[in-house]
C-alpha positions in Angstrom: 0.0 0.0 0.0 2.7 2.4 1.1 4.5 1.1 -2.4 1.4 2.8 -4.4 1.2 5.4 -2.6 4.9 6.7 -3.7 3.7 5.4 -6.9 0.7 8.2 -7.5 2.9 10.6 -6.1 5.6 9.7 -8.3 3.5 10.1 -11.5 2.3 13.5 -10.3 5.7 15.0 -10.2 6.3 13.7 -13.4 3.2 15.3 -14.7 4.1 18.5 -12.7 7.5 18.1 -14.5 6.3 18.0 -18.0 3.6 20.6 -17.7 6.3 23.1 -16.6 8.4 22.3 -19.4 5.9 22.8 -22.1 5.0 25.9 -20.7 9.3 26.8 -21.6 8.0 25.8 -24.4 4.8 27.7 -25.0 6.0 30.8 -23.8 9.3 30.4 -25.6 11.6 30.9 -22.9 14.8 30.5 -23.7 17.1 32.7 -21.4 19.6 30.6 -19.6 18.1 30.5 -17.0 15.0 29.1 -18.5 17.5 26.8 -20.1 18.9 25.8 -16.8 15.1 24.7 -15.3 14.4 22.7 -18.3 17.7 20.8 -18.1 17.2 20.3 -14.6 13.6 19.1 -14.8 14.8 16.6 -17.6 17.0 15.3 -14.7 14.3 15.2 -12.4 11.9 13.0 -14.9 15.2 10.6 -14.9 15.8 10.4 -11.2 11.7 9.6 -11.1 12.0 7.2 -14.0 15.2 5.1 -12.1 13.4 5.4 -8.9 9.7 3.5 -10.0 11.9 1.0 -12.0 13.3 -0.1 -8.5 11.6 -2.3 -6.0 11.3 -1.4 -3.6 11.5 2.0 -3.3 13.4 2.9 -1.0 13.1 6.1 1.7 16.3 7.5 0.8 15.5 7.5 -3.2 12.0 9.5 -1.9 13.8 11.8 -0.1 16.2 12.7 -2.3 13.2 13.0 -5.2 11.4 15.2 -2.7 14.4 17.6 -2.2 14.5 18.3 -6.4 10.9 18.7 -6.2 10.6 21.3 -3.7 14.2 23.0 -5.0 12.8 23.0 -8.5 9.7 24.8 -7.8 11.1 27.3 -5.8 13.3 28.0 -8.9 10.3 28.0 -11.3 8.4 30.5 -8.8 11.5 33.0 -8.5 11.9 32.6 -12.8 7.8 33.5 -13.2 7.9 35.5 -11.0 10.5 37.6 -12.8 11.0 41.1 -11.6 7.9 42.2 -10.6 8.6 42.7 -7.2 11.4 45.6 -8.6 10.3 49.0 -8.4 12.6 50.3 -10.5 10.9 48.7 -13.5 8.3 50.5 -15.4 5.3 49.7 -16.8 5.0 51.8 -20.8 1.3 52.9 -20.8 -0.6 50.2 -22.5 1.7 47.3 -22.6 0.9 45.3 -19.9 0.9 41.7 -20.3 0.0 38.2 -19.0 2.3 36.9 -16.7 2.7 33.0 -17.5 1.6 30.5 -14.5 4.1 29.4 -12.1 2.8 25.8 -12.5 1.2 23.7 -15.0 -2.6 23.9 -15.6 -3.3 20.9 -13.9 -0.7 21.0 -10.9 -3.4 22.1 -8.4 -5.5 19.3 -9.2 -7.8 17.7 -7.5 -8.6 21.3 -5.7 -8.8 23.3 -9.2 -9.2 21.7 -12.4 -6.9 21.5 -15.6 -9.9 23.2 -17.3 -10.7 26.2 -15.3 -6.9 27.0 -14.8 -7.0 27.3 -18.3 -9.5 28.9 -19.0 -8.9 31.5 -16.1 -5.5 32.1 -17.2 -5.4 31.9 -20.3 -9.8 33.8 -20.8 -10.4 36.2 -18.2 -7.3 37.2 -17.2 -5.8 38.0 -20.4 -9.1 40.0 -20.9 -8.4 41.5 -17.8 -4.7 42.9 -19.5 -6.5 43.9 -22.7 -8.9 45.7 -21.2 -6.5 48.0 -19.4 -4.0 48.5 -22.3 -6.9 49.7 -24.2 -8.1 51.9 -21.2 -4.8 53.3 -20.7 -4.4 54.0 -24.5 -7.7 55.5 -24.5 -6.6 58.3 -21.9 -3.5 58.9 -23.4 -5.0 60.1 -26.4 -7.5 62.1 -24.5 -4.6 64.0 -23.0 -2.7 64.6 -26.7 -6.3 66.0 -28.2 -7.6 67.3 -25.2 -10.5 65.5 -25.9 -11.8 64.4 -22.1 -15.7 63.6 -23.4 -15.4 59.5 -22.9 -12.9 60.4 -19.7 -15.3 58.6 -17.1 -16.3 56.0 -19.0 -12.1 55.1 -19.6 -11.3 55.5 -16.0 -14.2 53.1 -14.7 -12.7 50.2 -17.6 -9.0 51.4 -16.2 -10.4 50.5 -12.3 -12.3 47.1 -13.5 -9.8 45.9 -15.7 -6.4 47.3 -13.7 -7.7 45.6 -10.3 -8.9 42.8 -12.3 -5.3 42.2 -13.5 -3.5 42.6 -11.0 -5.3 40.8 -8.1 -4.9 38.1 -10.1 -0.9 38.3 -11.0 -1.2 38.0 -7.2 -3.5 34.8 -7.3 -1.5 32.8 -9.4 1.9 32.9 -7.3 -0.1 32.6 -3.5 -0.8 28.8 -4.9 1.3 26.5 -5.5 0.7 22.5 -5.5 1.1 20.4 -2.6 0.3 23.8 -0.6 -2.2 24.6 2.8 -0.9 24.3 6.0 -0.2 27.2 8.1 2.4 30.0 7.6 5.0 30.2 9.7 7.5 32.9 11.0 6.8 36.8 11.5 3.2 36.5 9.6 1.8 33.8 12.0 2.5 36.0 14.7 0.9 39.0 13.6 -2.1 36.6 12.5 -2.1 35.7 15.9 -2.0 39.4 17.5 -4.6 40.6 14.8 -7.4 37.8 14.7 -6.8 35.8 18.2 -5.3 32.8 16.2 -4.8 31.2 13.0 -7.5 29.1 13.2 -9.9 32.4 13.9 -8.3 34.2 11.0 -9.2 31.0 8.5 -12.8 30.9 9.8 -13.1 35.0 9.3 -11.5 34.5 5.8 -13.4 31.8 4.5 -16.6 33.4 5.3 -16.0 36.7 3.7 -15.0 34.5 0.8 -18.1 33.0 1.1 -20.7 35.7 1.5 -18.9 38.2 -1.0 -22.5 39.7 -2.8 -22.3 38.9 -6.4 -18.7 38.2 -7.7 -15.9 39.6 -6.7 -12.8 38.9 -3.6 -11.6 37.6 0.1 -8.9 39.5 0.8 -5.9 39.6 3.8 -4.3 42.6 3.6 -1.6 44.9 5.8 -3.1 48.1 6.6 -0.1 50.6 6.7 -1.8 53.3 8.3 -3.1 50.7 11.2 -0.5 48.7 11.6 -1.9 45.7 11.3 -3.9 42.7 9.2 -7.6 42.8 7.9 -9.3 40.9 6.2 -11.7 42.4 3.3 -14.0 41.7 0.8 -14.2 43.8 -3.0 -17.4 43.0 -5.5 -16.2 43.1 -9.1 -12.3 43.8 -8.2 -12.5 46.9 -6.8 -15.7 48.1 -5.8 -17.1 48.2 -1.9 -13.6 47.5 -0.2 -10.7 49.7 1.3 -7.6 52.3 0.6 -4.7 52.8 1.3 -3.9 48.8 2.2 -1.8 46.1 0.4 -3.0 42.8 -0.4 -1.3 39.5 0.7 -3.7 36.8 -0.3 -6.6 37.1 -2.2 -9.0 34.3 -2.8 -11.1 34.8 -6.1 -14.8 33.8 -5.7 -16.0 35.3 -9.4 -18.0 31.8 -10.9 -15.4 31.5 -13.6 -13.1 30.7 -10.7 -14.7 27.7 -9.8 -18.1 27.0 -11.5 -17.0 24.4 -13.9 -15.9 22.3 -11.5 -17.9 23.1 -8.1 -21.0 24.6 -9.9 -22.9 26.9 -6.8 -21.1 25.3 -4.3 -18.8 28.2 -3.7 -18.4 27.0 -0.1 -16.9 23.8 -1.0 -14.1 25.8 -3.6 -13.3 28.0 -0.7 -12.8 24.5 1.9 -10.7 23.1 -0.9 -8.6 26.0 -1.6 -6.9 26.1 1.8 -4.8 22.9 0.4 -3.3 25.4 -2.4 -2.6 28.5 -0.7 1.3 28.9 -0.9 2.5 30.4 2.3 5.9 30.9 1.5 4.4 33.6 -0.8 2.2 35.2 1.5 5.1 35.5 3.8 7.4 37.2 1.4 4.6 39.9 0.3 4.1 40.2 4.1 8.0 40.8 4.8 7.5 43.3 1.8 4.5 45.3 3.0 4.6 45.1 6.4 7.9 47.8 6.0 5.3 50.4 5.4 4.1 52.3 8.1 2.0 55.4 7.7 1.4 57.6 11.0 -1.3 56.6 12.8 -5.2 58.0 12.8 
């Protein structure tokens, strides 16, 4: 039993493996160190392919299988990442653009499907990026004729589509497979100091994911001007929520989030998230944000 159990686990590293290295592909990455992650990822499918042709399997050849795994998507996040946590790079008006996944489409199966990954990636949020090129284009021209008439109606699709785009280049890297548990370090203690305990902040969470009106965002924040966490909800992406805060980790409870797979049960999507959410993530943001302090009011 314990055999096949390394067995399915084995299989989905492999599949973890390849997806990452068609998405090289796809996206035609081909900096060295792109290079460098594939070639190492090859090696990876190797050590997995020597190891299932063993019996047994043996604890050492798991452990060391577990180390590449875990060292290989660290790597992949940092490369996906890229630079946008840099502030010295800057955006041209109108050329934003889809940042690729971290993961394959179907690495945070069984939780969220091969199909809506896809389709959420690769649909709504590339909308999302369209959507504000075309805003921001629209206003630069305004500003070269002088022409302002259309102003409002190019600044609400600027606030739908920016927030739309980027609360989700935030969603994508604060999952990660083989995630959940609970954070650790210098966030877990201000959790603790702001909600009471972890498992309070998780209850608070999950039910402002659950009873967001409409469509629309949970959201854990750090509140510069407080000093401290909250939790918030947003309708649409940026409607009915809060200034002057930073988000950490946002859950996304729009249907096309979900629907294909958990239909109206939005309460069971939220439950299963918690076994995606990558900490290590929120953590960093948290390091990041938590460095900004406004004076108090």
């Amino acid at each position: 039993m314990e055999q096949q159990k390394y067995m399915v686990y084995f299989e989905e590293v492999a599949k973890w493996a390849i997806g990452v290295k068609l998405l090289l592909e796809e996206h035609s990455l081909t900096a060295e160190p792109f290079l460098e992650l594939d070639q190492e990822l090859t090696f990876l499918l190797s050590k997995v392919d020597e190891v299932t042709n063993n019996n047994p399997i043996t604890e050492e050849a798991i452990e060391e299988v577990k180390e590449l795994v875990a060292s290989l998507f660290q790597q992949a996040q940092h490369l996906f990442n890229g630079d946008r946590n840099k502030t010295t790079q800057r955006v041209p008006i109108g050329e934003h653009t889809l940042p690729p996944l971290p993961y394959s489409y179907d690495a945070l199966e069984p939780y969220i499907s091969k199909e809506i990954m896809k389709l959420h990636h690769d649909t709504h949020h590339k909308s999302y990026v369209e959507g504000l090129n075309k805003a921001e284009k629209m206003m630069e021209k305004a500003r070269f004729t002088n022409n302002y008439d259309l102003l409002k109606h190019w600044e609400r699709e600027a606030a739908f589509h920016g927030s739309g785009h980027y609360l989700h280049s935030i969603f994508w890297f604060v999952m990660k497979p083989n995630g959940g548990g609970t954070p650790g370090g210098s966030l877990l203690g201000q959790i603790k100091k702001d909600f009471g305990s972890f498992e309070q902040f998780k209850e608070h969470f999950t039910e402002a994911a659950k009873k967001v009106e409409g469509v629309g965002w949970a959201l854990l924040v750090w509140s510069p001007r407080s000093h401290r966490l909250e939790i918030l909800q947003t309708e649409k992406h940026q409607l009915m929520t809060q200034w002057d805060t930073i988000p950490l980790l946002v859950l996304d409870v729009w249907e096309h989030a979900y629907y294909l797979q958990y239909q109206a049960d939005r309460a069971e999507y939220v439950s299963n998230w918690w076994n995606v959410v990558n900490w290590d993530e929120v953590e960093n943001r948290f390091a990041q944000a938590s460095k900004l302090k406004w004076k108090s009011f």
